[in-house]
C-alpha positions as CSV (number, residue, x, y, z in Angstrom):
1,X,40.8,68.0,114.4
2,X,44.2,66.8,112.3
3,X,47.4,67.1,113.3
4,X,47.7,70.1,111.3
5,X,45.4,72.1,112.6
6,X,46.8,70.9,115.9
7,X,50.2,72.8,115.1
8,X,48.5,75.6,113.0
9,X,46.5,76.7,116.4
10,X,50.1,76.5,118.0
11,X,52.0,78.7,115.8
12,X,48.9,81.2,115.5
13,X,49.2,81.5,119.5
14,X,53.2,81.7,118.9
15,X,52.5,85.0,116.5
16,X,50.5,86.4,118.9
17,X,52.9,85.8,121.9
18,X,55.9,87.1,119.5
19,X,54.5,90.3,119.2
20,X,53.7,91.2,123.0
21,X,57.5,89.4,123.7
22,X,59.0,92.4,121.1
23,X,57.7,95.1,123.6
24,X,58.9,93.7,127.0
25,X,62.4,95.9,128.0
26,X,65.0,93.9,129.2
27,X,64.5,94.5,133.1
28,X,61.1,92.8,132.5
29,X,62.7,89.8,130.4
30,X,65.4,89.4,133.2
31,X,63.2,89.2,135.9
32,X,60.7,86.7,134.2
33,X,63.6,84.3,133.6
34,X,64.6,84.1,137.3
35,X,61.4,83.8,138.2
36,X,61.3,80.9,135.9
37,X,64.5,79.9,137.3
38,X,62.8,79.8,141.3
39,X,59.9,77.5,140.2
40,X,62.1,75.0,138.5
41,X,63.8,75.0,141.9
42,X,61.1,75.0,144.2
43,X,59.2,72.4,142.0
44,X,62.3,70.0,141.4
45,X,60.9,66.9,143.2
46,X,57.5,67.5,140.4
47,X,60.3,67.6,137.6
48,X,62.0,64.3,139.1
49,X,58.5,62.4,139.7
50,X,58.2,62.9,136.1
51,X,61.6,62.3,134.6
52,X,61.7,58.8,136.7
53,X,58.7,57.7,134.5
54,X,60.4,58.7,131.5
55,X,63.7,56.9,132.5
56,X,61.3,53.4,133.8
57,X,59.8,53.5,130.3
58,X,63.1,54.1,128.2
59,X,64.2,51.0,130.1
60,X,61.4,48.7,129.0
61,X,61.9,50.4,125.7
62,X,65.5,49.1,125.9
63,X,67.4,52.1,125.2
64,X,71.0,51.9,125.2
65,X,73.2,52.6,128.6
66,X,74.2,56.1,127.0
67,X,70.6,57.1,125.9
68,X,69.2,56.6,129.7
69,X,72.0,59.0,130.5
70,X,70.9,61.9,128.8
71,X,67.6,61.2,129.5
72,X,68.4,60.6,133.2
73,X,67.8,63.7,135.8
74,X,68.8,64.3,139.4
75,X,68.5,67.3,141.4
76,X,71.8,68.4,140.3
77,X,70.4,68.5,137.0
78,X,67.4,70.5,137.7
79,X,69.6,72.8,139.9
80,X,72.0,73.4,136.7
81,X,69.5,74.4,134.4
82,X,67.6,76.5,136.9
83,X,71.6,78.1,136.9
84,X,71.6,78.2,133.5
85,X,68.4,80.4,133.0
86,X,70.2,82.7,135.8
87,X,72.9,82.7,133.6
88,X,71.2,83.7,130.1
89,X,69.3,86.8,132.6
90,X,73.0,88.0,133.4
91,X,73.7,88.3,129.9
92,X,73.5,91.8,127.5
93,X,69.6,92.2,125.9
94,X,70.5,91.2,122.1
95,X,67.4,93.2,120.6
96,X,67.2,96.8,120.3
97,X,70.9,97.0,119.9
98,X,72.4,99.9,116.9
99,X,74.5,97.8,114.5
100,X,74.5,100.7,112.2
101,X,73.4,104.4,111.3
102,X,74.4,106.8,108.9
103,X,72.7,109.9,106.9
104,X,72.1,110.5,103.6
105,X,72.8,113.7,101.8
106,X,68.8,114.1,101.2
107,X,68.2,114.5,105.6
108,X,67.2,110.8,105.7
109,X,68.7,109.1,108.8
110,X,69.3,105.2,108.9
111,X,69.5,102.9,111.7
112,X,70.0,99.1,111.6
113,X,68.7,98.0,114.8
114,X,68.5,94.3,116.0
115,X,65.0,92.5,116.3
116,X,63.3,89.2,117.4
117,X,63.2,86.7,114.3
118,X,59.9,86.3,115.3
119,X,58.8,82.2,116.1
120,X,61.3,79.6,116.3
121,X,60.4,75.9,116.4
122,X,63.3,74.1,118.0
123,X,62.8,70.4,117.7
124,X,65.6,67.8,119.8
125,X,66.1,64.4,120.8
126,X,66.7,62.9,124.4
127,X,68.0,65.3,126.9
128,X,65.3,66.9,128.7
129,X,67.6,70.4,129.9
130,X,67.5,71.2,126.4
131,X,63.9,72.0,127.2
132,X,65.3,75.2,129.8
133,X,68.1,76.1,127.6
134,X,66.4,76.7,124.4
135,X,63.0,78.3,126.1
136,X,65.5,80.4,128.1
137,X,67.6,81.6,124.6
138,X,64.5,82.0,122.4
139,X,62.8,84.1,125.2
140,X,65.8,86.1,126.0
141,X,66.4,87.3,122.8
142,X,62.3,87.9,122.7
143,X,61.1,85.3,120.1
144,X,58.2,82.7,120.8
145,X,59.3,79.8,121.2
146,X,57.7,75.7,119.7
147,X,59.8,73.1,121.6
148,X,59.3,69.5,120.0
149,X,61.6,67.3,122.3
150,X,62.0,63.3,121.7
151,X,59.4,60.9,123.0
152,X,61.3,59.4,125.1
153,X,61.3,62.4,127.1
154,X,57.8,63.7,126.7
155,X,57.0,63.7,130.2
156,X,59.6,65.7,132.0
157,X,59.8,68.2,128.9
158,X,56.2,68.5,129.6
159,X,56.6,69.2,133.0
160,X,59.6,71.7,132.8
161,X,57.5,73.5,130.3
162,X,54.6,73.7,133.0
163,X,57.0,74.7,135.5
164,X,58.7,77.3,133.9
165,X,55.2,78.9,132.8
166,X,53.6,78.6,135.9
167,X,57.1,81.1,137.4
168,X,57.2,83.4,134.3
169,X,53.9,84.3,134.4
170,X,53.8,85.3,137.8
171,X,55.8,88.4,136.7
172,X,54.2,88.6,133.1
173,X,54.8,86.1,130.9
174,X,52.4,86.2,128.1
175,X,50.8,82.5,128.5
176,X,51.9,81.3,124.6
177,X,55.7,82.4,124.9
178,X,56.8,78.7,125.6
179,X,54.8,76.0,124.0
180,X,55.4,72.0,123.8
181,X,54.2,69.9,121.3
182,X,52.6,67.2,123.3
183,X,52.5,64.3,121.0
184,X,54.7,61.6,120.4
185,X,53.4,61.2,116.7
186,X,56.6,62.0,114.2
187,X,54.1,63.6,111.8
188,X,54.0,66.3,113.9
189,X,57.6,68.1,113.2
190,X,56.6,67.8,109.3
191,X,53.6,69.6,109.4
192,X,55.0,72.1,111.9
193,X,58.2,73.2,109.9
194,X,56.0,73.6,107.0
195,X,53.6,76.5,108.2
196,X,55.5,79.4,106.2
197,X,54.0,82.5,107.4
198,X,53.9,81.6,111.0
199,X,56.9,79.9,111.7
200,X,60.2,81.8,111.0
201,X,62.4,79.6,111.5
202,X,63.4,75.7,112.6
203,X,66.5,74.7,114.6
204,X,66.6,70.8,114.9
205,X,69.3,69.9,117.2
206,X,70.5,65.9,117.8
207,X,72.3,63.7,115.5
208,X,72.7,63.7,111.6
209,X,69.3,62.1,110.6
210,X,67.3,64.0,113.0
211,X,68.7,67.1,111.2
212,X,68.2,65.7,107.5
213,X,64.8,64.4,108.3
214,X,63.8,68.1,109.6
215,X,65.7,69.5,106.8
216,X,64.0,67.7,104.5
217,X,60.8,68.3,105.2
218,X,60.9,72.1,105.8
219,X,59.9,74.8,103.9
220,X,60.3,77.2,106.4
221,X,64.4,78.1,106.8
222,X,66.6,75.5,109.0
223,X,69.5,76.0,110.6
224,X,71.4,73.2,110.1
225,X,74.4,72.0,112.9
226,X,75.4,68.8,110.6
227,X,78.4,66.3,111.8
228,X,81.7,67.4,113.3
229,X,84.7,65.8,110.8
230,X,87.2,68.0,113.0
231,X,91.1,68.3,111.8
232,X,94.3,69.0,112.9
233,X,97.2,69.8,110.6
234,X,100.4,69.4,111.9
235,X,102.6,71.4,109.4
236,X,106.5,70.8,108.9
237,X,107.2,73.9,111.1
238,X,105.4,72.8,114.1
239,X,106.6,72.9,117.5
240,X,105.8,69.3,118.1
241,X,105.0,69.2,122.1
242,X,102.4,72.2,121.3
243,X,100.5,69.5,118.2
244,X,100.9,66.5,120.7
245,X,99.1,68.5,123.5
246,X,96.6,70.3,120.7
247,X,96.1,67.0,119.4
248,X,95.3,64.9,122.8
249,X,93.3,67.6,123.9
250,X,90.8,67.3,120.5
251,X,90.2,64.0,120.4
252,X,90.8,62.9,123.9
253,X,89.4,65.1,126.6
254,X,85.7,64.5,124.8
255,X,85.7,62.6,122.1
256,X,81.5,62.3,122.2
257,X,81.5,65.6,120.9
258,X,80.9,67.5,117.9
259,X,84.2,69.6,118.0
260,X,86.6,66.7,119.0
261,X,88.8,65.9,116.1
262,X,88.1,62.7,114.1
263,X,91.3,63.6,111.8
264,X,95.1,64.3,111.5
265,X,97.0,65.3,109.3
266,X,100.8,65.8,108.7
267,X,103.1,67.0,106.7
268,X,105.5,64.7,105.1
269,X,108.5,66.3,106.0
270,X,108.1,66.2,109.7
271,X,105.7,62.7,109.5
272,X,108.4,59.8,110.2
273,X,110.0,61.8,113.1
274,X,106.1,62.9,114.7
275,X,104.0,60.2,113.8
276,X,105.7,56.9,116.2
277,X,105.1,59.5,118.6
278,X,101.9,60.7,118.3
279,X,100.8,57.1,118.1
280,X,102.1,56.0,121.2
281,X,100.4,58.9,123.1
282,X,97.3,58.3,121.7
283,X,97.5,55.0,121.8
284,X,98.2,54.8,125.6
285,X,94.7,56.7,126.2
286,X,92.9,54.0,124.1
287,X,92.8,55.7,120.8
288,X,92.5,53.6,117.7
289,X,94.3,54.8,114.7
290,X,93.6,54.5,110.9
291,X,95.9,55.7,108.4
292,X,96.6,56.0,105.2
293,X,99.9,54.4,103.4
294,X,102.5,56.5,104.3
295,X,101.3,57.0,107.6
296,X,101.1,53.1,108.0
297,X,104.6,53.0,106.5
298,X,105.8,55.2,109.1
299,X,103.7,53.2,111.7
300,X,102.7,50.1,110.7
301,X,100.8,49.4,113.9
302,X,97.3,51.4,112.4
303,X,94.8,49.8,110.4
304,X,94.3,50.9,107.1
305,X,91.8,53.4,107.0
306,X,88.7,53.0,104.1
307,X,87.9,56.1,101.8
308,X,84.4,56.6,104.0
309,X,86.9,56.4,107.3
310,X,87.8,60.2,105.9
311,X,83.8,60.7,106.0
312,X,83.4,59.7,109.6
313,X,82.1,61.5,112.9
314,X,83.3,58.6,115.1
315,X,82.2,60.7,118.1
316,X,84.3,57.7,119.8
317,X,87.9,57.2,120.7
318,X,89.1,56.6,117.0
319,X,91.4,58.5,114.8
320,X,91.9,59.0,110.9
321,X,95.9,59.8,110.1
322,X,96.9,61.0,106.8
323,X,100.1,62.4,105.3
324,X,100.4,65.5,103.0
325,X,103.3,67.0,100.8
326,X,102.1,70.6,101.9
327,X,99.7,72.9,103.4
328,X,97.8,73.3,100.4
329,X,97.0,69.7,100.0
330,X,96.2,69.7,103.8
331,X,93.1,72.9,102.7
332,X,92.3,70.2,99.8
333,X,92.0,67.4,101.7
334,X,89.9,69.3,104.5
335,X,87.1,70.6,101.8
336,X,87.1,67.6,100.3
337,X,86.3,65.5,103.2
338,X,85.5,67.9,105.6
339,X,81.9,69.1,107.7
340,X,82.5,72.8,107.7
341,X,83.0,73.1,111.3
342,X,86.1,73.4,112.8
343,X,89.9,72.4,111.6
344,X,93.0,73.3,113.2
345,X,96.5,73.9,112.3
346,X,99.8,73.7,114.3
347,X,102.6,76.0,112.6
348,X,105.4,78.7,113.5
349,X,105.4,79.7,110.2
350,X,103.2,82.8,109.7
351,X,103.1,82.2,105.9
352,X,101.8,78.1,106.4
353,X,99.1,79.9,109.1
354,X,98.0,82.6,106.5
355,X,97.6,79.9,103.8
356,X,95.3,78.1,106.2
357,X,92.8,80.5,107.5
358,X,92.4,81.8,103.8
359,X,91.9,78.1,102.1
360,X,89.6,76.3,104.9
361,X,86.0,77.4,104.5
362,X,85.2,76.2,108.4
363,X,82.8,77.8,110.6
364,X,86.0,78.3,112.7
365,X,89.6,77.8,112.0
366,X,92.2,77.6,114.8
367,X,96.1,78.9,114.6
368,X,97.6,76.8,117.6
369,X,94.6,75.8,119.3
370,X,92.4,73.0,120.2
371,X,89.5,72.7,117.7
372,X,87.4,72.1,121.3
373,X,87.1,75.7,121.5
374,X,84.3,76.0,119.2
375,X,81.3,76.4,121.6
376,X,79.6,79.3,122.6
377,X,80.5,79.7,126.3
378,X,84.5,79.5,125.2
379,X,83.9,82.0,122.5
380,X,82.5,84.4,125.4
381,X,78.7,84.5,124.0
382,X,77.2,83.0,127.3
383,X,75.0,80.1,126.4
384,X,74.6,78.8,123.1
385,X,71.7,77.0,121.0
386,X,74.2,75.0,118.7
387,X,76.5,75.4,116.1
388,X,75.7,75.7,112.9
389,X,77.7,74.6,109.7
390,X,75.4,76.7,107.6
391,X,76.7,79.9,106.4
392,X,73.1,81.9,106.9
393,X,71.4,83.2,108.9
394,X,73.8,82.3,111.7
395,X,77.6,80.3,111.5
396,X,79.3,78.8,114.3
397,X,78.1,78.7,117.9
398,X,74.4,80.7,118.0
399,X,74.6,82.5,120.9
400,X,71.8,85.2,121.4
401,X,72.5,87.4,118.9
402,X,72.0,85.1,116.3
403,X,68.8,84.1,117.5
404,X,68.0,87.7,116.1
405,X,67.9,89.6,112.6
406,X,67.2,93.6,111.9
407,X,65.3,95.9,110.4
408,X,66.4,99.3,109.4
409,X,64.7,102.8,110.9
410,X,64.5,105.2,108.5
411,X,63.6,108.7,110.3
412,X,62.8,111.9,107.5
413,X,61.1,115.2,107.7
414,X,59.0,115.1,104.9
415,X,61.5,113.5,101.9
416,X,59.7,112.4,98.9
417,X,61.6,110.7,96.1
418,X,61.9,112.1,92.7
């Protein structure tokens, strides 16, 4: 049998699990994910045994220090996630909800009701918990679910997947709702985000090239969550404590992260009395700074930053510093060099604010506030399965209602059209 016909069988028995998952209420759906939660308690020491293989062969594999990290489980971890799936039962059923109705003059009555996309294939690198999270999500919001998680973690995921079936379907999981593809081979994720008519959609969720290779490859739709290049413009009416705090916040308190900032910029008329310092703060918690001319004028101290430095996710403790005649250059410089995902400006001027939020085209755009924000638990959506810089289906932090679409009910007593 080929690898294809290995993933075909999978996503057949994902369409037949999707449509007994789009009748279960949401008392049912609640009570299957804390019952999913239990095992992964009760069976922690089985989801350990397992993970400390993982970890032993990532070691002789020499993954770096980071990488054993977020492979790396303990029974706090196992604890948190079993929290987490507590967590996504707590939270409002996203199908069935009325996003719409109206009548027409000829009786007709419309409703636009939210529904299950269907089967999602959700394909992600190292860390094992994502396993939970995005089983939990995808279930929640009653979609069957293809989890493809990296190789380096193929045993635990395996395990966690057992576990959590082996709970849900004590209270009535149907057995295909959760499924794991169990090879290592990379072939795999081609063939299986190319099964149009069976898979709905793909979410790939790691770093840049995992999310190009997927994308690449598809031909079923992708929801992309590329690289955070994260700004902060410090207009010439900001109150300068708030930027200094808003801008240590963004790029200090995680810089690992795809909403930390990786930019600044300022405005010329405030730059030589901000920028010495800004610099000093950041450079007292270890940030290096690369700027352009006239920020290195004002501070000669920074290293002059390369045109693919305004490119960069540095996802480390690094900083791009740039200085702008106006708030207009500050929207051109942003879509020009920008990811789409989130960009900041500090102002008290209401029409400098305005002229932002209209001109960036981010996923979300902050008035006085910390780009670190952008996640889905801060935004008040309960758990989230990324954040996508697409602009369809979904934009911004998915939380469960973006792990849905809609249909429309059209209810008549016998209209016929003419």
């Amino acid at each position: 049998m080929s690898l294809r016909d290995d993933m075909t069988i999978l996503a057949d028995r994902a369409v037949a699990a999707s449509r007994e998952l789009a009748l279960l209420n949401a008392r049912k759906k609640n009570a299957i994910l804390k019952a999913m939660a239990d095992e992964l308690d009760r069976q922690s020491g089985r989801i350990l045994s397992a993970n400390r293989g993982d970890v032993e062969a990532g070691r002789k594999a020499g993954l770096s220090p980071a990488m054993l990290d977020r492979l790396m489980l303990d029974a706090g971890r196992v604890a948190a996630m079993a929290r987490g799936l507590r967590d996504v039962a707590a939270l409002p059923d996203p199908v069935g909800r009325k996003l719409r109705s109206w009548a027409r003059p000829n009786g007709l009555r419309l409703v636009k009701v939210s529904v299950p996309i269907g089967v999602i294939a959700v394909i992600y690198e190292s860390r094992p918990n994502v396993t939970a999270d995005a089983a939990a999500l995808c279930f929640k919001a009653s979609n069957a679910v293809i989890l493809r998680g990296g190789s380096e973690a193929i045993r635990t995921s395996g395990v966690i997947v057992d576990v959590m079936l082996e709970g849900g379907m004590k209270r009535g999981l149907p057995g295909n709702a959760i499924q794991l593809v169990r090879t290592a081979d990379r072939d795999a994720v081609g063939e299986l985000v190319r099964l149009t008519g069976k898979v709905d959609l793909a979410i790939p969720r790691g770093g840049e090239g995992l999310i190009r290779a997927v994308t690449e490859q598809a031909r079923v739709p992708v929801i992309k969550h590329y690289k955070g290049v994260c700004h902060v413009y410090v207009d010439e009416s900001a109150d300068v404590g708030m930027a200094l705090r808003i801008i240590e916040n963004a790029k200090c308190q995680r810089p690992g992260v795809c909403n930390a900032a990786e930019k600044v910029l300022v405005h010329e008329r405030i730059a030589p009395s901000f920028l010495p310092g800004m610099a000093a703060l950041l450079s007292s918690k270890g940030v290096e700074l690369r700027g352009d001319a006239k920020a290195r004028a004002i501070v000669p101290g920074m290293k002059a930053a390369a045109e693919q430095d305004w490119h960069e996710e540095y996802l480390a403790l690094i900083m791009t510093v740039g200085v702008v005649p106006s708030v207009e250059a500050a929207v051109d410089h942003i879509m020009k060099y920008g990811s789409r995902h989130s960009d900041a400006i500090v102002a008290s001027s209401k029409a400098a604010q305005d002229a932002f939020a209209r001109g960036v085209d981010s996923a979300a755009v902050y008035v006085n506030a910390s780009t670190r924000f952008t996640d889905g638990g801060e935004f008040g959506m309960g758990a989230e399965i990324g954040i996508s810089t697409d602009k369809l289906h979904a934009r911004g932090p998915m939380g469960l209602a973006e792990l849905t679409t809609y249909k429309y009910v059209v209810r008549g007593n016998g209209q016929v059209r003419g």
